[in-house]
mmCIF file of the N, C-alpha and C atoms, coordinates in Angstrom:
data_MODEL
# 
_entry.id   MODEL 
# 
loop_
_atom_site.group_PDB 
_atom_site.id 
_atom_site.type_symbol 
_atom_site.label_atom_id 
_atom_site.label_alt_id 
_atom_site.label_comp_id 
_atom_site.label_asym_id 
_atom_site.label_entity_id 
_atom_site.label_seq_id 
_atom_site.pdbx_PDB_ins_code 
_atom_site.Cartn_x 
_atom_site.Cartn_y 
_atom_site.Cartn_z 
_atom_site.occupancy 
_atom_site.B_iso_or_equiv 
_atom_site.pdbx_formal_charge 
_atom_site.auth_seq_id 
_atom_site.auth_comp_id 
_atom_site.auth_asym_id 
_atom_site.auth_atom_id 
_atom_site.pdbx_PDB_model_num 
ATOM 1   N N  . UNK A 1 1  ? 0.840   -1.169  0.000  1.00 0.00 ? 1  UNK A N  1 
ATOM 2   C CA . UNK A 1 1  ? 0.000   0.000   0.000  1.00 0.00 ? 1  UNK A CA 1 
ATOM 3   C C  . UNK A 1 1  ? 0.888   1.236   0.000  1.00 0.00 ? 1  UNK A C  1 
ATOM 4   N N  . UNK A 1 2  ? 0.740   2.007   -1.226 1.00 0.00 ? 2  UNK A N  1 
ATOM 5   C CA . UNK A 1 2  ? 1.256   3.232   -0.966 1.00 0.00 ? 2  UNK A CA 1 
ATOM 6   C C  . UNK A 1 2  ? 1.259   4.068   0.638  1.00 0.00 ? 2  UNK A C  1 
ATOM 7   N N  . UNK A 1 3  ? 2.652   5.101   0.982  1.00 0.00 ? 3  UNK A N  1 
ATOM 8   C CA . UNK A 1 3  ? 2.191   5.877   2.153  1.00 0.00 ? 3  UNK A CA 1 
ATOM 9   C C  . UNK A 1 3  ? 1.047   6.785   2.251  1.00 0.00 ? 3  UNK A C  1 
ATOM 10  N N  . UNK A 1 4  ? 0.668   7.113   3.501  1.00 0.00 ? 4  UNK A N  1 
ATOM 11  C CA . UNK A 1 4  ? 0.041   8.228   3.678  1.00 0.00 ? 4  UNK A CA 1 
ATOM 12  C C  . UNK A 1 4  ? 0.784   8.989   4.779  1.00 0.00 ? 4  UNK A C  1 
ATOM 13  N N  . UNK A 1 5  ? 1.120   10.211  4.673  1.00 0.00 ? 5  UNK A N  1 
ATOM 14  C CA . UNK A 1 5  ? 1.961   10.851  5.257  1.00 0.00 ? 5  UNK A CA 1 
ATOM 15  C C  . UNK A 1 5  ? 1.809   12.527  5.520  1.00 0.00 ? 5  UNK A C  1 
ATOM 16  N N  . UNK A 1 6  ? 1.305   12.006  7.024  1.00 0.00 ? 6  UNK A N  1 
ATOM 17  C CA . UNK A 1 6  ? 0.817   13.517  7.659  1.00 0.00 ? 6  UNK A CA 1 
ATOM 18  C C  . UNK A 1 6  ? 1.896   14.290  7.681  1.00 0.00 ? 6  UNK A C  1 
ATOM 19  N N  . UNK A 1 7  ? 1.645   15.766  7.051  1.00 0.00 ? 7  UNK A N  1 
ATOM 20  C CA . UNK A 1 7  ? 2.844   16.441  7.081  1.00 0.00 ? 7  UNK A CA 1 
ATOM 21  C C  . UNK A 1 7  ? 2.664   18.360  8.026  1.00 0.00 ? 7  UNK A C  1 
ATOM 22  N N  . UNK A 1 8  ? 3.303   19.037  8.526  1.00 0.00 ? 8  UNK A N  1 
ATOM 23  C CA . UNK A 1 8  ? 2.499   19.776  9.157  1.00 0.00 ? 8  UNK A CA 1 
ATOM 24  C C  . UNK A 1 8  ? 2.374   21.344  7.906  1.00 0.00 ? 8  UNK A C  1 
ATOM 25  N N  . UNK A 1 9  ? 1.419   21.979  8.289  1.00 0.00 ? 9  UNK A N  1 
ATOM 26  C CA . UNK A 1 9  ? 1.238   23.102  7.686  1.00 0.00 ? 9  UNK A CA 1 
ATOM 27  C C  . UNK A 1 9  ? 2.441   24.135  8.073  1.00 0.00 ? 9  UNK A C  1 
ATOM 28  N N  . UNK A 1 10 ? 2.381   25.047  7.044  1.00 0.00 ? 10 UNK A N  1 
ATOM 29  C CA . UNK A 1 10 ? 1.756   25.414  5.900  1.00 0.00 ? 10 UNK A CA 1 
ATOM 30  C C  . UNK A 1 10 ? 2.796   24.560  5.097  1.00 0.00 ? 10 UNK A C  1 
ATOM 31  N N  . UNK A 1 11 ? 2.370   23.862  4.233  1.00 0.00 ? 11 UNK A N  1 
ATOM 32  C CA . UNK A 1 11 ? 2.688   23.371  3.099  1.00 0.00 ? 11 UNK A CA 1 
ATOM 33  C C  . UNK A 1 11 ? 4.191   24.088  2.365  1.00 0.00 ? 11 UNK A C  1 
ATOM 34  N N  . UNK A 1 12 ? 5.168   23.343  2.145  1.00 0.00 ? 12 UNK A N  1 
ATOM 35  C CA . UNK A 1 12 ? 6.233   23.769  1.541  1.00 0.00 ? 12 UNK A CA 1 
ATOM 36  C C  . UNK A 1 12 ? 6.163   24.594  0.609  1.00 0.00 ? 12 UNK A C  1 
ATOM 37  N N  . UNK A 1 13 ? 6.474   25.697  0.472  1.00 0.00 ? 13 UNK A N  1 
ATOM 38  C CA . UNK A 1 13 ? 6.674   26.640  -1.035 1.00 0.00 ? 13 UNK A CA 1 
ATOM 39  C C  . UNK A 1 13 ? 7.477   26.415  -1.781 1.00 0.00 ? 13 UNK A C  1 
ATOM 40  N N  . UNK A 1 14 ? 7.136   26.255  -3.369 1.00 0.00 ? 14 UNK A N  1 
ATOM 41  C CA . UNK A 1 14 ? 8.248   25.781  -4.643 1.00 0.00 ? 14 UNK A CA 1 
ATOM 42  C C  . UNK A 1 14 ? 8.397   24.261  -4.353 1.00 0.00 ? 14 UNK A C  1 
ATOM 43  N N  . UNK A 1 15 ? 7.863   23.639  -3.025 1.00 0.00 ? 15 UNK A N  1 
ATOM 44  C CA . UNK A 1 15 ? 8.582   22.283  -3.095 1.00 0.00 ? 15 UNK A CA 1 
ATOM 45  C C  . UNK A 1 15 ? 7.391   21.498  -2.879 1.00 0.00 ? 15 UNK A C  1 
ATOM 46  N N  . UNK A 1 16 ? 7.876   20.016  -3.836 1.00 0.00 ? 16 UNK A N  1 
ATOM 47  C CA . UNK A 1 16 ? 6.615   19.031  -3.787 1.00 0.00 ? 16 UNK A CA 1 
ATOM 48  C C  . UNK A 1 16 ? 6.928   18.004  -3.335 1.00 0.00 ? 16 UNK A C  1 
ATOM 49  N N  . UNK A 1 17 ? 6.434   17.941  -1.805 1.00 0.00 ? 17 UNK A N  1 
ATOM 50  C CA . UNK A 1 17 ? 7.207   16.286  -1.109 1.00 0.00 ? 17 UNK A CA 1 
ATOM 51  C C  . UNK A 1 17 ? 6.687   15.169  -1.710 1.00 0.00 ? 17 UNK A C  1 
ATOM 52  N N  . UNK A 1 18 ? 6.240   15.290  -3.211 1.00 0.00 ? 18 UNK A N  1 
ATOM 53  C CA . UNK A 1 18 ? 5.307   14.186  -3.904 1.00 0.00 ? 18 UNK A CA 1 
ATOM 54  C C  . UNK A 1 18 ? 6.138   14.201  -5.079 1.00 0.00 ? 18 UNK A C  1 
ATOM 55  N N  . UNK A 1 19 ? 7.704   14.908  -5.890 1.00 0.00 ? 19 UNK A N  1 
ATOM 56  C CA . UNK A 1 19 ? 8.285   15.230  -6.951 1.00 0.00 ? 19 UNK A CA 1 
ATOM 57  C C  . UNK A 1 19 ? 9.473   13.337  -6.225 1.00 0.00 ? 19 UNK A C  1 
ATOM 58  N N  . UNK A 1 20 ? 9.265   13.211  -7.306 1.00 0.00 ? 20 UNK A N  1 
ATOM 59  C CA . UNK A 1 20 ? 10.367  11.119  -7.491 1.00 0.00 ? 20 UNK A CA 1 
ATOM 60  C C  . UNK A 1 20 ? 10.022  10.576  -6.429 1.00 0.00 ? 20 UNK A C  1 
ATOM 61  N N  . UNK A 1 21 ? 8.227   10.188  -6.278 1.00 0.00 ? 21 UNK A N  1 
ATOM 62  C CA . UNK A 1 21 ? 8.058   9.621   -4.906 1.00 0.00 ? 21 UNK A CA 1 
ATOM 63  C C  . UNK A 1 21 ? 7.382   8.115   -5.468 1.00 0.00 ? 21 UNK A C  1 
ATOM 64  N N  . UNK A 1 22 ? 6.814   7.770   -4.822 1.00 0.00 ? 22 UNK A N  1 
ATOM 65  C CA . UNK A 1 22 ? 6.130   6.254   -5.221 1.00 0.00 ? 22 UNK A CA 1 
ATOM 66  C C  . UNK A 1 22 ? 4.508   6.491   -5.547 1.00 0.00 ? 22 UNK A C  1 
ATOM 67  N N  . UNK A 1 23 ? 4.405   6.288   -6.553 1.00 0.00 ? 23 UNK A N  1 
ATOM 68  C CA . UNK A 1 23 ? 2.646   6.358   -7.249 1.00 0.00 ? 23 UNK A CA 1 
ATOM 69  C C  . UNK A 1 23 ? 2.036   6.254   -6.461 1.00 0.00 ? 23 UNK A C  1 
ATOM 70  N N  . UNK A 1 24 ? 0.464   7.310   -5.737 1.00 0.00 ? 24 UNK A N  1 
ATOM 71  C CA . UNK A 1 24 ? 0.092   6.303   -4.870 1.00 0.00 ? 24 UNK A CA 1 
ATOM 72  C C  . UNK A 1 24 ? 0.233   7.132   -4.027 1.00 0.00 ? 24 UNK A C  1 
ATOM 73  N N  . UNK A 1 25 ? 1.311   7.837   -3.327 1.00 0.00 ? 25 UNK A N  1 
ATOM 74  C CA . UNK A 1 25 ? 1.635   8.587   -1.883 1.00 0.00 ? 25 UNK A CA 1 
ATOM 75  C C  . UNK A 1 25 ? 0.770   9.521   -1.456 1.00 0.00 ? 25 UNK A C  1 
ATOM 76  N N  . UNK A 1 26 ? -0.107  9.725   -0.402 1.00 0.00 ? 26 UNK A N  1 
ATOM 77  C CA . UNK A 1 26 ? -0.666  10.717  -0.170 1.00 0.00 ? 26 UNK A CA 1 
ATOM 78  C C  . UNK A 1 26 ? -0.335  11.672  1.132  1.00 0.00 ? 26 UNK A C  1 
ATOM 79  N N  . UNK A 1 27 ? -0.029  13.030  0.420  1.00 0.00 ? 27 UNK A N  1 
ATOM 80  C CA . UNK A 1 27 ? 0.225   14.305  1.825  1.00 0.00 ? 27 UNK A CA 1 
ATOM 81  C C  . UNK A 1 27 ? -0.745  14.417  2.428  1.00 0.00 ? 27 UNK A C  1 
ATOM 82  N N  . UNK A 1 28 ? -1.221  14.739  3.231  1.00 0.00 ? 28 UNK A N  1 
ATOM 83  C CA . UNK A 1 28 ? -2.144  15.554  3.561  1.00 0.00 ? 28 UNK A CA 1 
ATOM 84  C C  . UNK A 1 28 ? -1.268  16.813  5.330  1.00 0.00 ? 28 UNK A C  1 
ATOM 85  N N  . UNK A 1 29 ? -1.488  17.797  5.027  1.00 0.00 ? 29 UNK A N  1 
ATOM 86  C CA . UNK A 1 29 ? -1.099  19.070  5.782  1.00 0.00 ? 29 UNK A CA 1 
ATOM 87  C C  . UNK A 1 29 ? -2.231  19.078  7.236  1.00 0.00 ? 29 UNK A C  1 
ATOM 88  N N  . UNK A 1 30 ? -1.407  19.424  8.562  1.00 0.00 ? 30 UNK A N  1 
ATOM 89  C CA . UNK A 1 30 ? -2.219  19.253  9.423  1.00 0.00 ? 30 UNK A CA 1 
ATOM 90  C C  . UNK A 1 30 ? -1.309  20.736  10.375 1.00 0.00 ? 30 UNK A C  1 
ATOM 91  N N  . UNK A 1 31 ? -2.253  21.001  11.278 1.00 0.00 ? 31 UNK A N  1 
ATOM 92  C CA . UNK A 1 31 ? -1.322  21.958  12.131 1.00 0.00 ? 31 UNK A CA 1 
ATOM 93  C C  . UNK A 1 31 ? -0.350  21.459  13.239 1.00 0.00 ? 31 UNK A C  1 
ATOM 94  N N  . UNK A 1 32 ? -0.151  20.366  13.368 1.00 0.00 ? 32 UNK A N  1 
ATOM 95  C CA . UNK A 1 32 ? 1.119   19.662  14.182 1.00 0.00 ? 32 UNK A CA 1 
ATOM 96  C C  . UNK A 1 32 ? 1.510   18.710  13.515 1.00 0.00 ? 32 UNK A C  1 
ATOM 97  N N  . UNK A 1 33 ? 1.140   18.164  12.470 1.00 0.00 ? 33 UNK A N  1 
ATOM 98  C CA . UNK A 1 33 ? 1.588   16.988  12.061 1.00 0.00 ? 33 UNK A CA 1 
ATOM 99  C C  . UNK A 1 33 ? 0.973   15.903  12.399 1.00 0.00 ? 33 UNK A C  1 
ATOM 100 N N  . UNK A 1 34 ? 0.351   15.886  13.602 1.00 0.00 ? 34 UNK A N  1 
ATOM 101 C CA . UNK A 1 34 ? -0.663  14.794  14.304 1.00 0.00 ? 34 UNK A CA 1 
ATOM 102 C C  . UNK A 1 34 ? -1.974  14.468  13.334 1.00 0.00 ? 34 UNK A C  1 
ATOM 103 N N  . UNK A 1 35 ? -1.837  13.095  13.511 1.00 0.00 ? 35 UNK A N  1 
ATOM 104 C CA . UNK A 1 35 ? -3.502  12.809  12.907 1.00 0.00 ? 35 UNK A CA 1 
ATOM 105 C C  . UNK A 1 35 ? -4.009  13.518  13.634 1.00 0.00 ? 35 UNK A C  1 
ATOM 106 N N  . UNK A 1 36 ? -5.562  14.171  12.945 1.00 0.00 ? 36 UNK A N  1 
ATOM 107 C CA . UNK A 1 36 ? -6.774  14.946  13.700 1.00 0.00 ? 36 UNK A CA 1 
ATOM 108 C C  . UNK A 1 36 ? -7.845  14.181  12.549 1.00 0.00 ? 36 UNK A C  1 
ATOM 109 N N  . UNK A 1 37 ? -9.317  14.191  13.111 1.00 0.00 ? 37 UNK A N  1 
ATOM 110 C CA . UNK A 1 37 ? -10.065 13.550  12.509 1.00 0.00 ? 37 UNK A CA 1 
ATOM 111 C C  . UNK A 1 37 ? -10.467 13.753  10.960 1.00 0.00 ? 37 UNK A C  1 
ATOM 112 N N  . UNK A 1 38 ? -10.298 14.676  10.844 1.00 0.00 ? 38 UNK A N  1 
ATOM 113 C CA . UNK A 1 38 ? -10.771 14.962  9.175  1.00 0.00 ? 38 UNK A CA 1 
ATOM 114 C C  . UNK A 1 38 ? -9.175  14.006  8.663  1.00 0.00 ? 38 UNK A C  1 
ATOM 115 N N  . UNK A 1 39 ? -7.985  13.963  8.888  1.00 0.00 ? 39 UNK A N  1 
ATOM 116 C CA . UNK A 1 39 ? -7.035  13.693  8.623  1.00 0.00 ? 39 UNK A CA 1 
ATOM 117 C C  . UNK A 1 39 ? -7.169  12.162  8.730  1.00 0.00 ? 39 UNK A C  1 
ATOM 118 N N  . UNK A 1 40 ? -8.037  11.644  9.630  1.00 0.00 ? 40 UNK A N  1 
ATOM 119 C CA . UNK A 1 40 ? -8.002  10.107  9.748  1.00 0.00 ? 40 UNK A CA 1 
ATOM 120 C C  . UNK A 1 40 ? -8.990  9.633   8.999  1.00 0.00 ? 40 UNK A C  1 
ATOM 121 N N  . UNK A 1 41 ? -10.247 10.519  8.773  1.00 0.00 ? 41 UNK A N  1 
ATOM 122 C CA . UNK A 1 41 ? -11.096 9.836   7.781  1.00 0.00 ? 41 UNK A CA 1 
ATOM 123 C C  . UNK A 1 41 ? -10.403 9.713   6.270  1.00 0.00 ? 41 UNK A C  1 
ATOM 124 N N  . UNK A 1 42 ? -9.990  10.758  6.020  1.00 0.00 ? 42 UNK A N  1 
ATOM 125 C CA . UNK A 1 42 ? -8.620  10.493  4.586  1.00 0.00 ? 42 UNK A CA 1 
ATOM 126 C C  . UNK A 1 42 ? -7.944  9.321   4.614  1.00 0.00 ? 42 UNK A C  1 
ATOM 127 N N  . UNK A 1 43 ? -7.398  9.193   5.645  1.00 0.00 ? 43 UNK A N  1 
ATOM 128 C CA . UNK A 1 43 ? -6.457  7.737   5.737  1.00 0.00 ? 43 UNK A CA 1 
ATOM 129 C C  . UNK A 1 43 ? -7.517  6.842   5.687  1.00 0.00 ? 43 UNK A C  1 
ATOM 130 N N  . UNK A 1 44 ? -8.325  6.492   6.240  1.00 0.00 ? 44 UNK A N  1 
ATOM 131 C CA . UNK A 1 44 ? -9.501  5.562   6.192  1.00 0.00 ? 44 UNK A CA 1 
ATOM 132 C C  . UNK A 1 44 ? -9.713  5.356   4.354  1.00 0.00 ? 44 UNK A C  1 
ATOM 133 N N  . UNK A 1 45 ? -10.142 6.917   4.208  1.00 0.00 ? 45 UNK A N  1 
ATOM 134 C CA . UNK A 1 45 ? -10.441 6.526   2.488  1.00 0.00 ? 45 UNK A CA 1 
ATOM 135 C C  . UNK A 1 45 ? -8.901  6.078   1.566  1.00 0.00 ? 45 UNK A C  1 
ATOM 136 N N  . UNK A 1 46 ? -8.422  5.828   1.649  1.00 0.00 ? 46 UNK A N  1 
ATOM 137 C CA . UNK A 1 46 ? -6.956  6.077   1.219  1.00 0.00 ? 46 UNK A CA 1 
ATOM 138 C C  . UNK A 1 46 ? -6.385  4.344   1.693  1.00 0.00 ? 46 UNK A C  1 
ATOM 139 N N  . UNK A 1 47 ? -6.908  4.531   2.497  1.00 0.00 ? 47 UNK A N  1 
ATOM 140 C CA . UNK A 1 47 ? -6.502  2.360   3.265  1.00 0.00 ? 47 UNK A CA 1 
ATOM 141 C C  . UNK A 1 47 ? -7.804  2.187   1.982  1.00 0.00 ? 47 UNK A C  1 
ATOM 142 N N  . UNK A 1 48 ? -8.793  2.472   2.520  1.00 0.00 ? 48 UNK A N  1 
ATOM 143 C CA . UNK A 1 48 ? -9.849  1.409   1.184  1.00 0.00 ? 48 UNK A CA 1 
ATOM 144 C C  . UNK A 1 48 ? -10.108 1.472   -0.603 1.00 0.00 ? 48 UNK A C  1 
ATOM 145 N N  . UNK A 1 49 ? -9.126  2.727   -0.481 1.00 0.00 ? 49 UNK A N  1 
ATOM 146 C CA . UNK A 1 49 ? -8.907  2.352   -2.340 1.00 0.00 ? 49 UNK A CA 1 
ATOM 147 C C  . UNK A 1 49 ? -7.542  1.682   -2.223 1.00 0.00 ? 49 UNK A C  1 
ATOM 148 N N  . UNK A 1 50 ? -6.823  1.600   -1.364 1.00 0.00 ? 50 UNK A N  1 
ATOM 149 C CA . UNK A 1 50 ? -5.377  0.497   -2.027 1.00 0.00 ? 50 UNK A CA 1 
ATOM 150 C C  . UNK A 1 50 ? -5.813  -0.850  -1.186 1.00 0.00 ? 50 UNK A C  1 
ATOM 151 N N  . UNK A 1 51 ? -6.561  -1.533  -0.349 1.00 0.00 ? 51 UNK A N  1 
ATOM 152 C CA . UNK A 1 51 ? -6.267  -2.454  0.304  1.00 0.00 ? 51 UNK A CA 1 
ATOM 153 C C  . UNK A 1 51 ? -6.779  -3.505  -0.962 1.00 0.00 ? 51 UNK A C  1 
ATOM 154 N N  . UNK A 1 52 ? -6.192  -4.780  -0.187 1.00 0.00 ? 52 UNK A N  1 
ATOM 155 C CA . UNK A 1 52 ? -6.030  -5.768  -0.988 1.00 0.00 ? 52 UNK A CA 1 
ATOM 156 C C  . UNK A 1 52 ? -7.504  -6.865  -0.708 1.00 0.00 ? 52 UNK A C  1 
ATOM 157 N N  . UNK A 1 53 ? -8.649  -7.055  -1.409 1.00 0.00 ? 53 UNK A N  1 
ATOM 158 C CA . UNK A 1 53 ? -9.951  -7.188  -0.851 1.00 0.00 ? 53 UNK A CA 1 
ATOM 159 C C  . UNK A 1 53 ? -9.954  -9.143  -0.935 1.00 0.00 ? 53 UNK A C  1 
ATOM 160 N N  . UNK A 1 54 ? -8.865  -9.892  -1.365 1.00 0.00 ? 54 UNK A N  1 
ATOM 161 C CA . UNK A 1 54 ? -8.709  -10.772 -1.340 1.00 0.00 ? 54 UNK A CA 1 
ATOM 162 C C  . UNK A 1 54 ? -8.670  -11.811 -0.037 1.00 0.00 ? 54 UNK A C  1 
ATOM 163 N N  . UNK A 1 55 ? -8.262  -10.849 0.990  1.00 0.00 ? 55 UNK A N  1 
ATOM 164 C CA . UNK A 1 55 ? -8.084  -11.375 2.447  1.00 0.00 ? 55 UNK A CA 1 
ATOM 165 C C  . UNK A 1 55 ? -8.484  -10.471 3.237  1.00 0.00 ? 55 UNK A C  1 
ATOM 166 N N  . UNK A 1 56 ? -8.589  -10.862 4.959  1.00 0.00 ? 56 UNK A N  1 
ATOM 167 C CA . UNK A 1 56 ? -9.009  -10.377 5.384  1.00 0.00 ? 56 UNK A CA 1 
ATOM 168 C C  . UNK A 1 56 ? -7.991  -9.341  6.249  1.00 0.00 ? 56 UNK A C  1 
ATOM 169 N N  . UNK A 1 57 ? -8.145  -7.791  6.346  1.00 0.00 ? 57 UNK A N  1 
ATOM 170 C CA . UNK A 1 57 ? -7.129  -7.202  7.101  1.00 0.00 ? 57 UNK A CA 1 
ATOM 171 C C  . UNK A 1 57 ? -7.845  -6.530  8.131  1.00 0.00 ? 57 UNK A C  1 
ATOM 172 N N  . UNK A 1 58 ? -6.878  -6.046  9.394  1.00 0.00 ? 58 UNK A N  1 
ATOM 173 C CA . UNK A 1 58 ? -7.279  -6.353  10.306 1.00 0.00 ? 58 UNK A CA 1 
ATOM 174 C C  . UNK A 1 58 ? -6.642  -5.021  10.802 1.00 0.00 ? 58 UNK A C  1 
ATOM 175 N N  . UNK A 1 59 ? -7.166  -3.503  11.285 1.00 0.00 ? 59 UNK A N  1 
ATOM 176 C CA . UNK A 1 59 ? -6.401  -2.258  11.668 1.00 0.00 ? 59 UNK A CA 1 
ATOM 177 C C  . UNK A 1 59 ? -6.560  -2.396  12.699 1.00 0.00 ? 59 UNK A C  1 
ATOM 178 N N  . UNK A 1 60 ? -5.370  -1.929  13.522 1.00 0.00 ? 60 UNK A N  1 
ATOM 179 C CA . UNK A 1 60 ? -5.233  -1.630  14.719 1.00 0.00 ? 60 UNK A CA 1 
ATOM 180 C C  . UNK A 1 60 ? -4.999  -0.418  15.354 1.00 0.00 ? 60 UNK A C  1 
ATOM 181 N N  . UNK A 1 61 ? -5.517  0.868   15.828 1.00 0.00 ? 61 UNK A N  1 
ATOM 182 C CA . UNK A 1 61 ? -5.599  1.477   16.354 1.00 0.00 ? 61 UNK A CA 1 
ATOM 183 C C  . UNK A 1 61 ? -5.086  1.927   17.734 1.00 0.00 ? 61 UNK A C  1 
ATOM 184 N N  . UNK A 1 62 ? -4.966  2.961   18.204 1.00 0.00 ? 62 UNK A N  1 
ATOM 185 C CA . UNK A 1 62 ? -4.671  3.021   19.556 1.00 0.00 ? 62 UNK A CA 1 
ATOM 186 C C  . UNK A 1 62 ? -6.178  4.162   19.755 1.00 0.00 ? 62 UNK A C  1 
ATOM 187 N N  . UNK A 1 63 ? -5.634  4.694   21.124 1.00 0.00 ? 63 UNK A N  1 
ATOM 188 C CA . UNK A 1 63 ? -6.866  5.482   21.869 1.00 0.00 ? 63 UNK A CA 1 
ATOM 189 C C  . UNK A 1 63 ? -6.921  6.762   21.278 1.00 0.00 ? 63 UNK A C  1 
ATOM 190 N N  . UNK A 1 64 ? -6.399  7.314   20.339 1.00 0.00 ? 64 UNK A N  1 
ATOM 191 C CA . UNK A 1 64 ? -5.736  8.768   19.940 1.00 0.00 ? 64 UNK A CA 1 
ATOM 192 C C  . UNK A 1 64 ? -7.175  9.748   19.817 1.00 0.00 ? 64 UNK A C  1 
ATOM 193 N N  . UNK A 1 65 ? -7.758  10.615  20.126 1.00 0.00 ? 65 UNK A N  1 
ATOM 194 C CA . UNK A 1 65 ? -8.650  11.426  20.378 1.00 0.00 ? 65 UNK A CA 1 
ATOM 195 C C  . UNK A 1 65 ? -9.106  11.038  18.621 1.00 0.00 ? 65 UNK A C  1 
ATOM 196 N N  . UNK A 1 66 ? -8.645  11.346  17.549 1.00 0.00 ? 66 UNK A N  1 
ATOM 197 C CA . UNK A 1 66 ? -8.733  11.450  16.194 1.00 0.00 ? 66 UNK A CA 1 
ATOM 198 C C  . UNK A 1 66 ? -9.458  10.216  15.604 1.00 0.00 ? 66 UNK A C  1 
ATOM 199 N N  . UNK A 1 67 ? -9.081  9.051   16.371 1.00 0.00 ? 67 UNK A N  1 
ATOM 200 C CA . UNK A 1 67 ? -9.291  7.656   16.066 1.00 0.00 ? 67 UNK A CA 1 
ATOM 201 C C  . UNK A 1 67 ? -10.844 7.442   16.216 1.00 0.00 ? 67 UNK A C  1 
ATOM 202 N N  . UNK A 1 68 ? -11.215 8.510   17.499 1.00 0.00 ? 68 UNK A N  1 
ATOM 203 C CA . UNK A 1 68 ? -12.636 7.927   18.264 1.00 0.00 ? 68 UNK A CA 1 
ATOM 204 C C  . UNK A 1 68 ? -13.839 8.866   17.605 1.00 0.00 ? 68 UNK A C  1 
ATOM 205 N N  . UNK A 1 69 ? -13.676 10.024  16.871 1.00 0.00 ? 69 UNK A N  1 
ATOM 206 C CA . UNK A 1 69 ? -14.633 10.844  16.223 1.00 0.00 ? 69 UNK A CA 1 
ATOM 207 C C  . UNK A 1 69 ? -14.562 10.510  14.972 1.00 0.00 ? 69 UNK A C  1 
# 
């Protein structure tokens, strides 16, 4: 599965942390860098267009405030 890779705001100027990366990679900009919920539902959508629907997978989570909204 391609990354997903929280990165913090404001977004690099002139530079694309996505320029000779692996097809597939997704940024998304946050104000600490921390997952926050709009940021985890992305990853959510982002796990279910690459996962592999052949078997069964299994996420594991911790308690993170972001995880539970």
């Amino acid at each position: 599965m391609p990354l997903f890779y929280p990165n913090p705001k404001p977004p690099p100027k002139g530079v694309n942390p996505l320029n000779g990366g692996i097809a597939g990679v997704t940024v998304e900009y946050t104000e600490k860098r921390w997952m926050d919920g709009i940021t985890f539902t992305k990853f959510l959508q982002h796990l279910d267009k690459h996962i592999v629907t052949e078997r069964p997978v299994v996420l594991l989570i911790d308690s993170v405030s972001s995880h539970i909204s």
